[in-house]
C-alpha positions, 0 to 999 in steps of 0.5 A: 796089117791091123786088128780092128774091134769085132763084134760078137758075130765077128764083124768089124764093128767100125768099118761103116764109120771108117768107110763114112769117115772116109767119104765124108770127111775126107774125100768131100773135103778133096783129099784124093791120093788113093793111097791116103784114103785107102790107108785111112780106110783100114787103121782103126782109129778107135785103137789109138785113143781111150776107150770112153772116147772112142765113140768119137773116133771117126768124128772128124775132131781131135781127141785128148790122148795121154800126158796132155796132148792130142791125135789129130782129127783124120782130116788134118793127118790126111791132108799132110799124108797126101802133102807128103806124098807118101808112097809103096817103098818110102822111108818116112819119119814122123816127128811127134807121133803122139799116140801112134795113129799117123805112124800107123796110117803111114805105115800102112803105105810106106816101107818103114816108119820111124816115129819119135816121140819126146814123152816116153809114156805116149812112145810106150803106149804108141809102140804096143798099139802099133805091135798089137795092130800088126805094123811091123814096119814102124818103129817108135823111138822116145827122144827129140824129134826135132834132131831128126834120126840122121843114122837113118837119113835120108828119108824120102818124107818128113811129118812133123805133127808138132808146130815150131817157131821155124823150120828145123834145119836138121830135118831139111838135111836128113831130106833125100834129093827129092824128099818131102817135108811137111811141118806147122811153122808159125811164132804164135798159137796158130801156124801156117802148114808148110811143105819144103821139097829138097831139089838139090844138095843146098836147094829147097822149095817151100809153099803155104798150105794155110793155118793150122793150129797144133801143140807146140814142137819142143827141143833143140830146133823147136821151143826149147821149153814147154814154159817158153811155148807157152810164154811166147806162143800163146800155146799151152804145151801140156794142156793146149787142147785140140790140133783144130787143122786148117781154119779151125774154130779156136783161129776165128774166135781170137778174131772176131770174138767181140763182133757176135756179142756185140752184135747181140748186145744192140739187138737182142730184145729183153724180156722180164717174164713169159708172157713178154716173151710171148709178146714177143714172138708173136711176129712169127703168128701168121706163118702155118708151122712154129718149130720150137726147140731147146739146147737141153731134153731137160731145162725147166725154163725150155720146156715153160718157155715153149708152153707159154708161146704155144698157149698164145698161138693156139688161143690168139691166133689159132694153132690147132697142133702142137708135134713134139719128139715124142712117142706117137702112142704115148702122147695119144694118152696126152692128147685124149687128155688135153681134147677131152677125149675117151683114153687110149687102151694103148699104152698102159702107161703113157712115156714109161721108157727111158728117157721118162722125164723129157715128157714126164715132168711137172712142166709137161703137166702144167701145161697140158692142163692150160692147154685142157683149160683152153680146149674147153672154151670149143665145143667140138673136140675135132677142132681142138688142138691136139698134142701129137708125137713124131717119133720113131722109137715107139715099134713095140707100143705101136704093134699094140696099137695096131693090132688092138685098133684091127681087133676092134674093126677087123678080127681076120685082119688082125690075125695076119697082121698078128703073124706078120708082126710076130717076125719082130716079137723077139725083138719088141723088148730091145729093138736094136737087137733086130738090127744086129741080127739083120746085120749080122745076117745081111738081109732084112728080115722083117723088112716085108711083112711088115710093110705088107701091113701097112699096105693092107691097112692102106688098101681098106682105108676107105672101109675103115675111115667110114667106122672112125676116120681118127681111130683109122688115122691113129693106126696108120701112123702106128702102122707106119712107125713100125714100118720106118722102125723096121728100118731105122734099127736096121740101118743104124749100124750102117752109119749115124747119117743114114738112121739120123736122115730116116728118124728126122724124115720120119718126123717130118713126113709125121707133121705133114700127115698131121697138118692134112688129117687136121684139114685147111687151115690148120696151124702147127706149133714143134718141139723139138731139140735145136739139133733137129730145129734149127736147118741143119744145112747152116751146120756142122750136121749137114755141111760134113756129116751129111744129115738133114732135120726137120728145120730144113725140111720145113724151110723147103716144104713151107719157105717163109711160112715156117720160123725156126726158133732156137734157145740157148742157156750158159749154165745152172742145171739139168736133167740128164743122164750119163749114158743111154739107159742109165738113171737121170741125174741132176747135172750140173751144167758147166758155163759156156765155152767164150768161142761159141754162140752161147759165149757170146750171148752170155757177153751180151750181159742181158739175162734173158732177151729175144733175139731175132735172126732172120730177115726182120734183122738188120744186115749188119747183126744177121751177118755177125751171127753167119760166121761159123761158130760153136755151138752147144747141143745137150741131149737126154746123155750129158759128159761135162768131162767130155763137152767139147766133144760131145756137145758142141758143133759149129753153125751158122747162127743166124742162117740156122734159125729166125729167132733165138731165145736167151736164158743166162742161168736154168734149172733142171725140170721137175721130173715126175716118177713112173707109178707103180703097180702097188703104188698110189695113183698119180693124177691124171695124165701122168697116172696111166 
């Protein structure tokens, strides 16, 4: 039995991620005893650790629990369950039961689990949780599991979540005739999972599952002290970090740590100022779309880099489009700005939600007007280039827009789609709220009337396109982002795969729709993030958790027309907040963990560089950067507290992008307040 978190409708508000966790982490990484799967399907792993963490507790990572230690990530503790072979009417004892979460995973299966835990706060904390969630049939005991508990011998399964310098032999003991173990044996900080089946009275039969990383297995048949673990292990026993599991990142940066950075080191290409960094990326000038990203939403040396590339595309080689993940009617605003063009009535106030400095900041401005200042030198404000959004956020601002675009074109039109549209209204303020509601009331409610816009507004398409073929373009694209709106607030509580695919489609399908209205020939330069740059096929994103982005989808809609082209900082500061909504902070940015791709860009010792991945690089370097390692992704929300759990993922670096730009140290963007009502005017653009 267990007592999942509810929502305020009743709801298991976790069972989605369960269900995924399930899917995707386990079940595609061949784990297949039903047993396992069902069990893993029904304990709510958010139980077991600390609230601010439980965001992550289907991510299949391990987490920091209490006293120094960590829950293994749900593959590893599947993985040995099913070792084990764990079924209906075992008697099982785990060793080192930590904060209780594989007791009660076994438990869910067997007949009675006995867990021990040497540290008596984690035991107490374990055995309440496992009172509260209903597991009856397991018992947590404080002591050294490496004795085993021979008063309950024999036990038809052993677990030991903890790794020794060898096999304990009291435990093999206390195995039944036929009876499992499965421990972590190794002299170092990386082990080699083993599982000894006892065959006979004196007889026993072992194999090699691979190499695992765990905290250490202290006490009598283990290290006999934390101070020993670590001395002789390498291992930290009280602040060892993360349990990784099979072939984890911490095992393959001790062996080929240097080789990245070496690799970097002998090809990256410095440069001095961004005018040579420019230079420098003008090779990828004859390809149709550009995608620039960033490792931060708020880095001034991002934001300046990308201008000064996207200023020499447009003016030396004829890029009309720059498409960044943004509001479509806020950056309309901009746009009208950028081409000389008459100011959109809708928004009032141009990127005025949160978070308002990603495009509200002094970089932003001074490039816009650059951009101003080279869209002068055209006389015809269509053959311009443009500043476009591509996002999905926007459902309350694009209803405006388009009934503000029908009101002016077609007064009956404008009244239906207003009814149509007014299913949504209570919603408009806080868009998340429609998606509880729906889920709570198992159908899409505002699912057809708003599709049934658009298709009307696509049916008059010819009439409206003879008025104003860009008013009309600007409304459809409106029309459909709260279509796709509809949706994506729908299915977001149905798994972060399925809204991230949507948004990420969404953009994409956005770009393509510009690149056609802009006609033959036109050229696109993206901003975007890394995490949505940067093919998420080459990265944790799409090999585990099933998500797509727009860098992939380029790659198959263009091929070797398009470049994806990656950044990376080690430290300095940024503009960030701590949760979603809250102010932004000026955050300091911690420097960059050695086994991860910005580790080893900082080794490279070169402040900034160029760094060329795909094709045009030597074999040798595209292959140094193909090993998976970690990288780091900061958003709009950083938690330095958390960062390696937050921020990093792993990828494919050199598969994952063509280029990579290096920035040792970055300061945070210069933000830009909204105006106020009262207050005195801003300049334009940003006083709307």
């Amino acid at each position: 039995m267990s007592v999942p978190e509810n929502g305020p409708d009743g709801t298991d508000i976790h069972a989605r991620d369960r269900a995924f966790m399930v899917a995707r982490h386990l079940e595609a990484r061949g784990i297949v005893d039903p047993y396992v799967l069902t069990a893993m399907g029904k304990v709510p792993r958010e139980a077991f650790v600390a609230t601010p963490l439980s965001e992550f507790a289907y991510e299949d990572s391990a987490l920091p629990i209490e006293a120094g230690q960590t829950i293994s990530q749900p593959y590893i503790v599947a993985r040995m369950i099913e070792l084990a072979e764990i079924r209906p009417g075992d008697k099982v004892l785990e060793v080192g039961s930590g904060s209780g979460y594989a007791a009660a995973v076994m438990g869910a299966i067997a007949s009675h689990v006995y867990a021990i835990e040497r540290h008596e706060e984690l035991a107490e904390r374990a055995r309440t949780r496992e009172h509260r969630l209903g597991y009856r049939n397991v018992e947590i005991i404080c002591g050294d599991g490496t004795k085993g508990l021979p008063g309950e011998a024999p036990f038809d399964a052993i677990v030991v979540s903890a790794g020794g310098p060898k096999m304990p032999e009291a435990l093999k003991r206390q195995l039944a005739i036929g009876g499992r173990l499965v421990i972590p044996v190794g002299p170092s900080v990386h082990q080699t999972l083993m599982l000894v089946r006892r065959t006979g009275e004196d007889t026993f039969v072992q194999e090699d599952h691979g190499a695992v990383t765990f905290v250490p297995l202290i006490g009598e048949g283990g290290w006999a002290a934390p101070e020993t673990a670590a001395k002789e292990s390498g291992i930290d026993a009280e602040t060892s970090g993360f349990a990784h599991g099979l072939h984890g990142p911490a095992r393959r940066a001790k062996i080929s740590r240097s080789v990245p950075s070496h690799a970097i080191a002998g090809a990256a290409e410095p440069f001095g100022d961004l005018n040579e960094l420019a230079a420098l990326t003008e090779r990828f000038a004859d390809r149709r779309v550009v995608l620039l990203g960033e490792a931060t939403h708020g880095t001034a040396e991002f934001y300046d880099a990308r201008a000064r590339i996207t200023e020499t595309l447009v003016r030396k080689h004829g890029f009309n489009i720059v498409a960044v993940e943004a509001d479509w009617p806020d950056a309309t605003v901009y746009d009208a700005f950028a081409r000389g063009l008459p100011r959109p009535s809708v928004p009032e106030s141009a990127f005025s939600r949160f978070p308002v400095w990603m495009w509200r900041n002094a970089q932003v401005g001074n490039f816009l007007q650059r951009l101003q200042a080279i869209n002068e030198r055209i006389a015809d404000p269509a053959q311009r280039a443009g500043f476009y959004g591509l996002d999905v956020y926007s459902l309350s601002t694009s209803i405006s827009a388009v009934l503000d675009y029908l009101d002016r074109v077609d007064t009956e039109a404008a009244r239906i789609a207003r009814e149509r549209y007014g299913c949504l209204a209570p919603f408009r303020a806080e868009p998340a709220r429609y998606g509880r509601m729906a889920l709570s009331r198992g159908y899409a409610m505002c699912e057809k009337p708003v599709t049934d816009t658009l298709v009307d507004l696509l049916r008059r398409r010819l009439g409206y396109l003879v008025r104003d073929g860009s008013a009309f373009f600007d409304a459809e694209q409106n029309a459909r982002i709260v279509a796709t709106a509809e949706q994506y607030y729908r299915i977001m509580y149905y798994g972060t795969a399925q809204s991230w695919n949507l948004r990420d489609q969404h953009m994409f399908d956005t770009l393509e729709r510009i690149i056609d209205h802009r006609g033959p020939g036109s050229k696109a330069v993206v901003w975007a993030h890394n995490s949505h740059i940067g093919s998420a096929e080459f990265t944790e994103m799409g090999q585990v958790r099933g998500e797509h982005n727009i860098g992939q989808l380029a790659r198959v809609r263009f091929g070797e027309d398009c470049a994806l082209i990656g950044f990376g900082t080690d430290r300095g500061t940024v503009a960030a907040a701590s949760n979603w909504d809250e102010p932004m902070e000026i955050k300091r940015v911690q420097p960059a963990r050695d086994d991860s791709f910005e580790g080893y860009s900082r080794e490279a010792g070169i402040d900034a560089f160029f760094l060329e991945t795909g094709p045009g690089q030597k074999r040798s370097v595209r292959d140094a950067l193909a090993e998976p390692q970690l990288e780091r992704a900061i958003g709009v929300i950083y938690r330095p507290d958390t960062e390696l759990l937050s921020h990093y993922f792993q990828a494919e670096l050199s598969k994952q992008f063509d280029a990579w730009i290096w920035f040792t140290e970055t300061q945070a963007v210069a933000a830009r307040p909204q105006s106020h009502p009262h207050g005195p005017d801003e300049t334009y653009p940003f006083g709307l």
